[in-house]
C-alpha positions, 0 to 999 in steps of 0.5 A: 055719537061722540065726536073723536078729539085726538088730542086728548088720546095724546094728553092721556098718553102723555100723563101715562108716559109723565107716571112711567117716569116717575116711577124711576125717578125721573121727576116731570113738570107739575101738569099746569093747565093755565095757558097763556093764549086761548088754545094753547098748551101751558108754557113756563112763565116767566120766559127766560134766557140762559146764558154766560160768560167767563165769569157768569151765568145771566138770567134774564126773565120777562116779567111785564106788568109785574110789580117788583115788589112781589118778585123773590129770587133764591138759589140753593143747589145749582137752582134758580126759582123766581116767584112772584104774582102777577096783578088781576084786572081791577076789581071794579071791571066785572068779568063779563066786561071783557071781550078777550081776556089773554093776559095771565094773571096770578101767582107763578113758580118757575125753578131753572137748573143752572148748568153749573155751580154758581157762588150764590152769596153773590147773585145779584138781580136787576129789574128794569122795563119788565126784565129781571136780569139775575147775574150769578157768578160761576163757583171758581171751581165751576171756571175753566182753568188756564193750563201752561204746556211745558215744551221739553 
């Protein structure tokens, strides 16, 4: 007798939902099966934080273990994608070496919706200790304006 999983009931019925949506438009995240802890659903890497101020929008990704050379940046349309790949074990360690193995390796896409416009000539990124830290300045259209109130 085969043995009830419920969880896979709830994938199958997410992947229906996810086509429903397609279906008018709505675009879903591409279905990633790569997890980043053994019995753990796919999370977006790098995990980022999103946050500004007057005059910026700061994205500050962790990327621990990644060479610097191999992360690329690009903004087009109030979208941030950073890439890069992230290094294998050496190849001298065979695979049944490792006892656990639950650090992810490989190449990754990850795309962020900025909440505005950014002036993307001016991006500019910093990486430092496993943080890229990209800074986009805000369009000057995209910054609050100052309104002086007449009194009469």
């Amino acid at each position: 007798m085969a043995m009830w999983n419920p969880l896979e009931d709830l994938d199958a019925l997410r992947r229906e939902v996810d086509r429903a949506f397609e279906q008018f438009g709505f675009p879903t995240v591409p279905d990633q099966r790569v997890a980043f802890l053994p019995a753990r659903g796919p999370r977006r890497y790098p995990m980022i934080n999103l946050l500004e101020d007057k005059d910026n929008l700061y994205v500050e990704a962790l990327t621990p273990g990644i060479d610097p050379g191999s992360l690329n940046v690009t903004t087009m349309q109030n979208r941030l994608t950073i890439s890069g790949e992230k290094a294998r074990p050496a190849a001298d360690i065979k695979p049944e070496a490792f006892h656990r193995n639950e650090r992810a390796s490989g190449k990754f896409v990850r795309t962020i919706d900025l909440p505005m416009e950014v002036n993307e000539g001016a991006v500019h990124a910093d990486f430092q200790d496993g943080l890229l830290v990209v800074t986009l300045p805000k369009a000057e259209k995209a910054k609050p304006k100052q309104i002086n109130v007449r009194v009469s």
